[in-house]
C-alpha positions as CSV (number, residue, x, y, z in Angstrom):
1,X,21.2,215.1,-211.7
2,X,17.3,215.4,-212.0
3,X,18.0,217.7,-208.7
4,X,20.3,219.9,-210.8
5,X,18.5,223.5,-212.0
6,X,19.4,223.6,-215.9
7,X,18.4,226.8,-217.6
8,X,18.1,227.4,-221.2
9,X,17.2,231.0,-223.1
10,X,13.1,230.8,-223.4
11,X,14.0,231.5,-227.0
12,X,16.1,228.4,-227.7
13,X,15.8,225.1,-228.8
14,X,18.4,222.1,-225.9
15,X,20.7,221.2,-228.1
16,X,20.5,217.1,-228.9
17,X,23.1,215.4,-227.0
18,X,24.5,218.3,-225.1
19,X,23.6,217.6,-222.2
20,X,23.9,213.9,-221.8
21,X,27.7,214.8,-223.1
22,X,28.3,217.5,-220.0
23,X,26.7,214.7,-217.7
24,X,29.3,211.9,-219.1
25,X,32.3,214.6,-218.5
26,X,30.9,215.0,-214.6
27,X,30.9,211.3,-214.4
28,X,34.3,211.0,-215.7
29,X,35.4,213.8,-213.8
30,X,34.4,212.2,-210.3
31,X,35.3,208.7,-211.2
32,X,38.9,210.5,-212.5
33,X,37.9,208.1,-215.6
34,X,41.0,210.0,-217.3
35,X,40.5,208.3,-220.6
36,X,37.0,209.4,-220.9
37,X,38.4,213.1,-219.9
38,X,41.0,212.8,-222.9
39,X,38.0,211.9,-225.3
40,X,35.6,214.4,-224.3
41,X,38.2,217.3,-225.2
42,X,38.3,218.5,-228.7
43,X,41.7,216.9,-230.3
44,X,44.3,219.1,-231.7
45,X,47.0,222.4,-230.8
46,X,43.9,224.7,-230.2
47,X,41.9,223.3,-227.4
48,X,42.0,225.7,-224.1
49,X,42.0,224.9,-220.5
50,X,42.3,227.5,-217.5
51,X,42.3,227.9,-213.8
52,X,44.4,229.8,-211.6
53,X,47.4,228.0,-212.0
54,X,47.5,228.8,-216.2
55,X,46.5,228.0,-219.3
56,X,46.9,224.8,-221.0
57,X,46.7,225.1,-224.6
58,X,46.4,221.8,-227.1
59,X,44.8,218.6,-226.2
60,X,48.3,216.6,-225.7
61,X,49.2,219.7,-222.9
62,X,45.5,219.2,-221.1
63,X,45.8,215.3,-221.4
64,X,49.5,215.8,-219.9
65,X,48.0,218.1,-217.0
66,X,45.3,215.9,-215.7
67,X,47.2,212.5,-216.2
68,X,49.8,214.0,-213.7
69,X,47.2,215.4,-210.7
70,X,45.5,213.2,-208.1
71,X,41.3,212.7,-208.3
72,X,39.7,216.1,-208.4
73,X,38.0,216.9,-205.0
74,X,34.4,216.1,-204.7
75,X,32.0,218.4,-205.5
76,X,28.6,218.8,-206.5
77,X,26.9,220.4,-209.2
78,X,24.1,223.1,-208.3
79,X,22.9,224.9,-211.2
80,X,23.5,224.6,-215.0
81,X,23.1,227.2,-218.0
82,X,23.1,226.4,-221.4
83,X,23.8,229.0,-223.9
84,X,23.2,227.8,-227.9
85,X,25.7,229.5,-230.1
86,X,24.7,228.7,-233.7
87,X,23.9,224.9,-234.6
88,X,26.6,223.4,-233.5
89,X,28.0,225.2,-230.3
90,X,27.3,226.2,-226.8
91,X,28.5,227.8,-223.6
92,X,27.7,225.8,-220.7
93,X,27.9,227.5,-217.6
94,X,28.0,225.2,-214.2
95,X,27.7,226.3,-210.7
96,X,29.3,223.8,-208.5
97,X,29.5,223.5,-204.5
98,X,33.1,221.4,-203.5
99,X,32.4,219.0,-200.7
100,X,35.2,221.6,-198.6
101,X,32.9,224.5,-198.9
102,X,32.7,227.3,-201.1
103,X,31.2,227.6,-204.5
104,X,32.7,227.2,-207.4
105,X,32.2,227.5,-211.4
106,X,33.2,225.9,-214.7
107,X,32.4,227.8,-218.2
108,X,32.6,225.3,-221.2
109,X,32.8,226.3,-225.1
110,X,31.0,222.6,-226.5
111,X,32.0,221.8,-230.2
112,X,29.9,219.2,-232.2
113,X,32.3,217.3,-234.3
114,X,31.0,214.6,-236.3
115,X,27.8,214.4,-234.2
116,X,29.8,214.3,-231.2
117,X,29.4,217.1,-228.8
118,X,33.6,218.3,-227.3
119,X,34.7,220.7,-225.6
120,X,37.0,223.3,-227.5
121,X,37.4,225.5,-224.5
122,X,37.0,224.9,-220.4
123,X,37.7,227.7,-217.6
124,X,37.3,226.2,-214.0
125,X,37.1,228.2,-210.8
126,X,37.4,226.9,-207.5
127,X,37.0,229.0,-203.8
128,X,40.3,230.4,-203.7
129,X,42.8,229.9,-200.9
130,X,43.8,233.5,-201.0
131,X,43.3,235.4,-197.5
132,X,40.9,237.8,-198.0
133,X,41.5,240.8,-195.5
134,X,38.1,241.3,-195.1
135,X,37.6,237.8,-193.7
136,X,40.8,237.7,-192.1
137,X,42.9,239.9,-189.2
138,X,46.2,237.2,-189.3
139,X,46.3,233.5,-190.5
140,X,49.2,231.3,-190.0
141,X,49.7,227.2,-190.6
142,X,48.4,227.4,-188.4
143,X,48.8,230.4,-185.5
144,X,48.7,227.8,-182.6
145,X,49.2,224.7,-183.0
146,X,46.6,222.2,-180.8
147,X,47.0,219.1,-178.5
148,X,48.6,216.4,-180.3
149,X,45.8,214.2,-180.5
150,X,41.9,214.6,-179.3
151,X,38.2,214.6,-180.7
152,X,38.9,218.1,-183.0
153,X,42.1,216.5,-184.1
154,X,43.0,217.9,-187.9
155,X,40.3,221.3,-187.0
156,X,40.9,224.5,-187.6
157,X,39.4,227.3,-185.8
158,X,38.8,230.6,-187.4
159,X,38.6,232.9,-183.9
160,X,36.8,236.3,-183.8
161,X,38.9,238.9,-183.0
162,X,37.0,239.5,-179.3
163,X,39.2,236.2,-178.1
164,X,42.5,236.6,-176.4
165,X,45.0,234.6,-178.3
166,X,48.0,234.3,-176.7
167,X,50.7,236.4,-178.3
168,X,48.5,238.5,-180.4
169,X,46.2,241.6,-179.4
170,X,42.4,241.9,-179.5
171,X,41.4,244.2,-182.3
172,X,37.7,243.6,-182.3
173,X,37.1,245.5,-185.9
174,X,38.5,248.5,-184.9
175,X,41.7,249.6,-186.5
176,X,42.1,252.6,-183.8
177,X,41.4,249.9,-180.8
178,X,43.9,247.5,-182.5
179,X,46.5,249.8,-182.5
180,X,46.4,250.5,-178.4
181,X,45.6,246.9,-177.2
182,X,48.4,245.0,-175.7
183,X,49.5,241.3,-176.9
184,X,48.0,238.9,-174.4
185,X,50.2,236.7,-172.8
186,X,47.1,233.3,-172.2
187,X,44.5,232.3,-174.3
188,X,40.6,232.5,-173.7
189,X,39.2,229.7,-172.1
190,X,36.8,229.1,-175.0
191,X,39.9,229.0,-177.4
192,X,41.9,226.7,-174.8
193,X,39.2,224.3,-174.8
194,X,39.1,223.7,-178.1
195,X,42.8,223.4,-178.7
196,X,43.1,220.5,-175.4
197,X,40.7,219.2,-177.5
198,X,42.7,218.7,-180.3
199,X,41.9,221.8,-183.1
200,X,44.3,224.1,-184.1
201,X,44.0,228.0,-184.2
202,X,44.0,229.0,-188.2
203,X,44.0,232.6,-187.7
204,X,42.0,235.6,-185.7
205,X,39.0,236.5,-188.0
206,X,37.3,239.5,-188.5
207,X,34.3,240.8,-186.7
208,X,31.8,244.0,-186.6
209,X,33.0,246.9,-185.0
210,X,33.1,246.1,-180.9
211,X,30.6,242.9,-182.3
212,X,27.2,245.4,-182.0
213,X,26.0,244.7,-185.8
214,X,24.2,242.3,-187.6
215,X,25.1,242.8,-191.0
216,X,28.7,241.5,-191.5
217,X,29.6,245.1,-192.8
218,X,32.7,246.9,-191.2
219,X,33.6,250.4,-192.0
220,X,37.3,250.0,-192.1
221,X,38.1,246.4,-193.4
222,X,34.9,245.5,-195.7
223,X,32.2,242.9,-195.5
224,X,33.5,239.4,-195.9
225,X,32.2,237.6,-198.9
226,X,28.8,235.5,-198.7
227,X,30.0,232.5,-200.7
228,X,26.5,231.2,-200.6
229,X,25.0,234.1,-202.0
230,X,26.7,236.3,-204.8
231,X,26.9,240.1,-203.4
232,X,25.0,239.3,-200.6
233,X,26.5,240.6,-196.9
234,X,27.7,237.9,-194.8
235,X,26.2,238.4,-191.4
236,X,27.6,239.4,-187.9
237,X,28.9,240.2,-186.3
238,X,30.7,237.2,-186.2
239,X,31.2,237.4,-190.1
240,X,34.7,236.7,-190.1
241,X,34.8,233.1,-188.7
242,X,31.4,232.2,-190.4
243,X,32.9,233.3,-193.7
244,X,35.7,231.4,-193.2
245,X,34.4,228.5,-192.5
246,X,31.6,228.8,-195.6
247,X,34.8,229.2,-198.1
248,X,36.2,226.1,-196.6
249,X,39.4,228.1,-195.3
250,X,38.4,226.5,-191.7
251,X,36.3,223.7,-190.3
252,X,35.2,225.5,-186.7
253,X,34.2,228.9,-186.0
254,X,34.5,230.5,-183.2
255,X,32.3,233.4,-182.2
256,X,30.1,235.3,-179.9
257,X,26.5,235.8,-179.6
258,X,24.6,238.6,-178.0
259,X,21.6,239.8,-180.0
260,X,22.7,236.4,-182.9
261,X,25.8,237.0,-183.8
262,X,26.4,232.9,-184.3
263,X,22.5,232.5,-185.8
264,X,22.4,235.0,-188.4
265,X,25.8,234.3,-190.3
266,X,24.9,230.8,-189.9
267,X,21.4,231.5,-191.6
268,X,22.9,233.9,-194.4
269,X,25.4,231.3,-195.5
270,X,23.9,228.2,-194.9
271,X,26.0,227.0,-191.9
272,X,25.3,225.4,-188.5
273,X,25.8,227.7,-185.7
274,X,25.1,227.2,-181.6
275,X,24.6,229.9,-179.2
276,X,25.3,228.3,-176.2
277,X,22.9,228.5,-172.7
278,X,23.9,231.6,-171.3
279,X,27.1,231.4,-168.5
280,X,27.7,227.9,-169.7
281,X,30.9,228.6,-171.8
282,X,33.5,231.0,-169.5
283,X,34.1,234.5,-170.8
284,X,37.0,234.7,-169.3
285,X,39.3,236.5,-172.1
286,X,36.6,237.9,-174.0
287,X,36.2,241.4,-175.4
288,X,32.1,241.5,-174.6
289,X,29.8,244.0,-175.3
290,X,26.4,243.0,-173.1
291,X,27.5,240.7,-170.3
292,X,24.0,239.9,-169.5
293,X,23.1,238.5,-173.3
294,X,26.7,237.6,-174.4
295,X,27.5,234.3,-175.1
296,X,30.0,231.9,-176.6
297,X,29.4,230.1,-179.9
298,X,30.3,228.0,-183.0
299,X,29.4,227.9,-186.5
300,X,30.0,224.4,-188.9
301,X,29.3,223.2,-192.2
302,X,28.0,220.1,-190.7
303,X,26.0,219.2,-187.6
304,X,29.0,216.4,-186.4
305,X,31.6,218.8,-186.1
306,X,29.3,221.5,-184.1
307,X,28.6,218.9,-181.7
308,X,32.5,217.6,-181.2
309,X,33.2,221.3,-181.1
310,X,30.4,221.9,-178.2
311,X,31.0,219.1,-176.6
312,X,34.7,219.7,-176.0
313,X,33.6,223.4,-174.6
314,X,31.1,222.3,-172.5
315,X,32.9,219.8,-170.6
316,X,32.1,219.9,-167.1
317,X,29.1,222.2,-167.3
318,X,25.4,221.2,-166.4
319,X,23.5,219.1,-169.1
320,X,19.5,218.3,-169.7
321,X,17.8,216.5,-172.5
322,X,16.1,217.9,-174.9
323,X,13.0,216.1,-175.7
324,X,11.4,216.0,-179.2
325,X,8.5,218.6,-177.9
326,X,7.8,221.8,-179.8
327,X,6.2,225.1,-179.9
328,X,5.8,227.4,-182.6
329,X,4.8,231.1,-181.9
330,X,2.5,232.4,-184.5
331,X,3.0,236.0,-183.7
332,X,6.7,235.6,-184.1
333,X,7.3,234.1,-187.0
334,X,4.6,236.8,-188.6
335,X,7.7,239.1,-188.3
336,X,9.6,237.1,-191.2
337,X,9.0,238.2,-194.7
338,X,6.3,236.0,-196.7
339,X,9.3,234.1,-198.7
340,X,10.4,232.8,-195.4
341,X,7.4,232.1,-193.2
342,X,5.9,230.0,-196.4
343,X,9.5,228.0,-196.2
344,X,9.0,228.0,-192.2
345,X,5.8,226.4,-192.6
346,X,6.7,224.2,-195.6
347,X,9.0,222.5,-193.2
348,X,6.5,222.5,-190.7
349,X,3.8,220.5,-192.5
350,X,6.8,218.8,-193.9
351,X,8.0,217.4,-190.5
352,X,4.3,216.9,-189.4
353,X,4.2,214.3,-192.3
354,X,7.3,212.8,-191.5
355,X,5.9,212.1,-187.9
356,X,8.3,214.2,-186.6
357,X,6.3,216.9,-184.8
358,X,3.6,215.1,-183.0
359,X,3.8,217.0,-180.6
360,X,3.6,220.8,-181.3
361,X,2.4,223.5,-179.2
362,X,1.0,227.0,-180.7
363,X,2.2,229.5,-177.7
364,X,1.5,233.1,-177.2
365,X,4.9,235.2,-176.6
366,X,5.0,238.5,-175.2
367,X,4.4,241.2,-177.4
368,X,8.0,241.4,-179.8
369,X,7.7,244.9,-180.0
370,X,7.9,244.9,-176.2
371,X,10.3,242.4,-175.6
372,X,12.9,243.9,-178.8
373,X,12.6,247.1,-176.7
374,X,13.5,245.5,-173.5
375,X,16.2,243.8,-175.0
376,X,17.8,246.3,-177.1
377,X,17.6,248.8,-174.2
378,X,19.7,246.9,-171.5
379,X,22.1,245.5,-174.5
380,X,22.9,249.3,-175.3
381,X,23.4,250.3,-171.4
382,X,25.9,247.8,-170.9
383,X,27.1,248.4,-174.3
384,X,28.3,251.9,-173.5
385,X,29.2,250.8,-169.7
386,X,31.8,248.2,-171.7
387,X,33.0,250.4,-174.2
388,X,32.1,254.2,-173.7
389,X,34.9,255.8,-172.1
390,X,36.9,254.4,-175.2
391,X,34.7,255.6,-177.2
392,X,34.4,258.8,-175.6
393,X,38.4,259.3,-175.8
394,X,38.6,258.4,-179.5
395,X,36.3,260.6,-181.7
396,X,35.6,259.2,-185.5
397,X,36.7,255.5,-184.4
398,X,33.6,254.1,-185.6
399,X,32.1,253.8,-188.4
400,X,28.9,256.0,-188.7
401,X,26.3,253.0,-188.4
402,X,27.7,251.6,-185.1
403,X,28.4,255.3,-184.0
404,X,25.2,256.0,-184.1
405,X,24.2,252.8,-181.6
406,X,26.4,253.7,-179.4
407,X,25.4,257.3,-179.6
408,X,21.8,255.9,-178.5
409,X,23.8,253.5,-176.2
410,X,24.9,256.8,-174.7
411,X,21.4,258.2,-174.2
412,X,20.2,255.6,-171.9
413,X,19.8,257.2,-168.1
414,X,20.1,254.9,-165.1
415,X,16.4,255.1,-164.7
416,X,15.3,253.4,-168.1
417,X,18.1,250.8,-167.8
418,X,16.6,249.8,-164.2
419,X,13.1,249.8,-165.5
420,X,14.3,247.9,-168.3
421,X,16.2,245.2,-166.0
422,X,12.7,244.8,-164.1
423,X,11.0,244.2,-167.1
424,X,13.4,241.7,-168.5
425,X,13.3,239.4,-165.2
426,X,9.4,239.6,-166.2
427,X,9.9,238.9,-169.4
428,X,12.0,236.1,-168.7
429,X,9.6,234.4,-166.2
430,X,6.6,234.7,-169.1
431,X,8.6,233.0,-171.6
432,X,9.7,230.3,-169.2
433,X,6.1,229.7,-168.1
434,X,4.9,229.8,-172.1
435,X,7.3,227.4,-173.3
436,X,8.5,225.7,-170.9
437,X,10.9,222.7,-171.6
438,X,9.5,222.8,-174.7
439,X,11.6,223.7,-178.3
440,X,10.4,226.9,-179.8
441,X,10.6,226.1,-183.7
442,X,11.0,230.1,-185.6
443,X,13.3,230.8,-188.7
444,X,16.4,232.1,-187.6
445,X,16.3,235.5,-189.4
446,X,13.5,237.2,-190.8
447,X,14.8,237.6,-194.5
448,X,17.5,235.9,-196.6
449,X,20.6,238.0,-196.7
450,X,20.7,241.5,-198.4
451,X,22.4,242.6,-200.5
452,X,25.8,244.7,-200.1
453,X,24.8,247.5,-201.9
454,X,20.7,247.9,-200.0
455,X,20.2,251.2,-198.8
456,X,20.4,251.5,-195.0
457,X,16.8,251.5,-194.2
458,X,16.4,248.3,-195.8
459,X,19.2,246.9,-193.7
460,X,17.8,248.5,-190.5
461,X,14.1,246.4,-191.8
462,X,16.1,243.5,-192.0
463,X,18.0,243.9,-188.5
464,X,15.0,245.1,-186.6
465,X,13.0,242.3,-187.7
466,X,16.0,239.7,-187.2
467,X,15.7,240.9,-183.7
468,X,12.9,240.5,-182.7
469,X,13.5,236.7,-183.6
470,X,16.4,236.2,-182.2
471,X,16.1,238.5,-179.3
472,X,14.5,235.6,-177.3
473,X,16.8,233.4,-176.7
474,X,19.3,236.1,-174.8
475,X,16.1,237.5,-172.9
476,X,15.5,234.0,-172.1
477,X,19.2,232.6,-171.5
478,X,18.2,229.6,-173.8
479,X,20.5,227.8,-176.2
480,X,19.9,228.6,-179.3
481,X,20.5,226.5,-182.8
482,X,20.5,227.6,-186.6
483,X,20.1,224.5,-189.1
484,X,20.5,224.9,-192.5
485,X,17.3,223.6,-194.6
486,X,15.4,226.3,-196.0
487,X,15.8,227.5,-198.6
488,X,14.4,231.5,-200.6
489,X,14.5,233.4,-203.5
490,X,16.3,236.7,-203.3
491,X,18.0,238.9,-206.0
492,X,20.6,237.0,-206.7
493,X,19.7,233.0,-205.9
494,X,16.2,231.3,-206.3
495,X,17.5,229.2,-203.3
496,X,19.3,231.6,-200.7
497,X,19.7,230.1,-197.2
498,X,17.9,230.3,-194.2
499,X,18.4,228.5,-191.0
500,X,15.8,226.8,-189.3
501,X,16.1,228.0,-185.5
502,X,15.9,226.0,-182.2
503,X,15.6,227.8,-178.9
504,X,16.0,224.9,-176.4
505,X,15.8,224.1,-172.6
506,X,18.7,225.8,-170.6
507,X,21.5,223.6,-170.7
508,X,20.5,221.7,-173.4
509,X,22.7,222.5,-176.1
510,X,24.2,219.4,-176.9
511,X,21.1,217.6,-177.0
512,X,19.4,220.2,-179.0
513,X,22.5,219.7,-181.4
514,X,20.9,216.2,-181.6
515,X,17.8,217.0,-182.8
516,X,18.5,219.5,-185.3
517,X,20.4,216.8,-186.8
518,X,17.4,214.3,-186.9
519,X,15.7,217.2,-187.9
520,X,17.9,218.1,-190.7
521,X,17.5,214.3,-191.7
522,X,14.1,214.1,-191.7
523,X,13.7,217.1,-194.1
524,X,16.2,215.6,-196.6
């Protein structure tokens, strides 16, 4: 509780007792203390409680309701308002965060009666179960059922719509490309593995047009929500499954990662999220859009599950240790905006305390102007060799953002994408020789998530400046992890999410898993 923010208007006084009152209801209300529930609701025919299933009116109705329903689900609280009307009332505002995901609310009219503080009126919100079209292409209960037993047993995977699954087409955010795409008669191999291993397939999820965007925001279907930031965009471009899985709607999901695709949901919502070493994870029956930088990947609310998830796609391929042995690149991390590089360093020097970063190296990285260009100039050669006669053939498909790529896509002669390639091997050698087997420590985006409604040029800022972050792990090959521990103010939240990012040794993604978690630990 002394974790919990509680505000109260500058200009008003805590009203006495109203808050130790609201603390014995949350005790009650985890301990399903039902008798202490009945006395802490005003008595009589005209006290209110509502959720989505109705309205209860009268105590004897409310006392009725909750004496009839299991334990409520576990849940913390993460911010508190208090709102004095008159002397002897208040509107008590919680934000909570259920242990399933999601965030929640609960809006409470307190009563003082006879110098006890009740509650006359109660409103209670949860994440709701509702698919949201924006988040989702087609859910069933699930859409393929999984292996009878295995380690992902009682998982279910929100897959982005680049994934073959069998019976259903690829739509890959494009209504026109949905249309014209066949059913598929076998499933990806990342989506087999995970159902031998046990997890079921809750639904295909929605994704950024032909996945070449950042942002989460697709032209024809929306930008799914950002429960961990109020009007805030989600991510991509695989927004879809991370959404889902932040709402609690599915424990695992699967995505892609290119330019980070897995990292930068992950960081905008607080998630876990693994880009996997480069060729370790078979495309086979993936819609990609750069073959040299795309990559298969998952996104969790907790560091267990991404490992059983990894671990049952990675079965068979090549895997090192990573050691505890770092490297921070000044340079790099200068591309994040102050509010993040002060909570990059924060956990730095916290870490350092904790004895967990003995050994850290300051490196010098190629230039990120240089190595963005390199990057973004092969990425949109093969983006156009993928999907440009499509494109081509269906004028007006896109929306006007991801048009535009593709228009500069378009632009790039076979001469610039060869000089490119030469430079990337370069590239590629320099960071290999700079960090070595070392794990380069960075934040995982440069910013905390914008809002929906920024103007284009700030989202560009944000997207430039994400990928010139995350830009090294694909020129590099690397795996690449997000963990969720800092935290930043932004316009809507004093504590938005940002993922701490781990670029480790080829091959190393399971161990790398590892130390994020001790990591994670050792930063509370």
């Amino acid at each position: 509780m002394t974790d919990v923010r509680v505000s109260i208007p500058s200009d008003a006084e805590e009203p006495s007792g109203l808050l130790d009152a609201f603390w014995d209801y949350e005790r009650a209300l985890t301990e399903n203390d039902v008798d202490a529930l009945d006395a802490l609701f005003a008595p009589g025919p005209d006290t209110l409680r509502g959720d989505a299933g109705g309205l209860l009116v009268g105590h004897d109705a409310i006392a009725a309701f909750r004496r009839g329903r299991p334990a409520a689900p576990k849940r913390d609280i993460l911010e508190v308002r208090v709102l004095p009307v008159g002397d002897d009332a208040a509107l008590v505002v919680a934000v909570t965060a259920p242990a399933d995901g999601g965030r929640g609310q609960q809006t409470q009219l307190w009563t003082r009666l006879n110098d006890e503080w009740l509650i006359q009126a109660a409103q209670v919100s949860v994440p709701a179960p509702a698919i949201a079209a924006s988040t989702w292409r087609i859910v069933g209960d699930p859409l393929v059922e999984g292996a009878a037993s295995g380690p992902l047993s009682g998982h279910r995977v929100a897959v982005k719509d680049l994934f073959d699954v069998v019976g259903f087409p690829v739509g890959a955010g494009v209504p026109h490309y949905l249309a014209e795409s066949p059913r598929v008669v076998s499933n990806a191999t990342a989506v087999t593995a995970l159902l031998a291993a046990g997890a079921s397939v809750q639904g295909i999820a929605r994704t950024d047009e032909f996945a070449y965007s950042l942002s989460g925001l697709n032209a024809h279907y929306g930008a799914p929500q950002n429960p961990a930031v109020v009007g805030a965009i989600p991510g991509g471009s695989s927004s879809g499954p991370a959404t889902a899985v932040s709402n609690g709607q599915s424990s695992i999901g699967l995505g892609t990662d290119t330019g980070g695709s897995i990292r930068v949901p992950a960081s905008y919502q607080g998630l876990w999220g693994l880009r996997s070493t480069h060729g370790s994870v078979s495309r086979d029956g993936l819609l990609g859009l750069s073959p040299t930088f795309d990559t298969v990947g998952w996104l969790t609310r907790d560091g267990a599950t991404l490992r059983a998830a990894a671990s049952a796609s990675l079965a068979g391929a090549q895997r090192v240790s990573a050691e505890s042995r770092f490297a921070v690149a000044p340079s790099l991390t200068a591309v994040a905006d102050e509010g993040v590089r002060t909570a990059f360093e924060a956990a730095l020097a916290a870490l350092a305390a904790a004895d967990f970063t003995d050994d850290i190296l300051s490196i010098e990285l190629p230039d990120s102007d240089d190595l963005l260009e390199i990057f973004r100039t092969v990425q949109a050669a093969e983006a156009w060799h993928t999907h440009g006669a499509w494109i081509e053939a269906h004028p007006g498909a896109l929306g006007d953002d991801v048009a535009e790529r593709f228009a500069f896509a378009k632009s790039i002669d076979a001469e610039t994408e060869e000089f490119a390639r030469q430079a990337l091997g370069l590239a590629r050698e320099r960071i290999d020789s700079v960090l070595g087997d070392r794990i380069l420590l960075l934040p995982s985006a440069s910013s905390a998530a914008p809002l929906v409604d920024a103007d284009a040029g700030e989202l560009e800022q944000a997207r430039s400046s994400t990928l010139r972050l995350t830009c090294i792990a694909g020129l590099a090959g690397r795996p690449a992890l997000s963990v969720p521990v800092l935290t930043v103010g932004s316009p809507t939240s004093s504590a938005a999410p940002v993922g701490l990012g781990l670029v480790g040794p080829l091959h190393s993604d399971l161990s790398l898993i590892d130390v994020g978690v001790a990591l994670a630990l050792s930063l509370g």
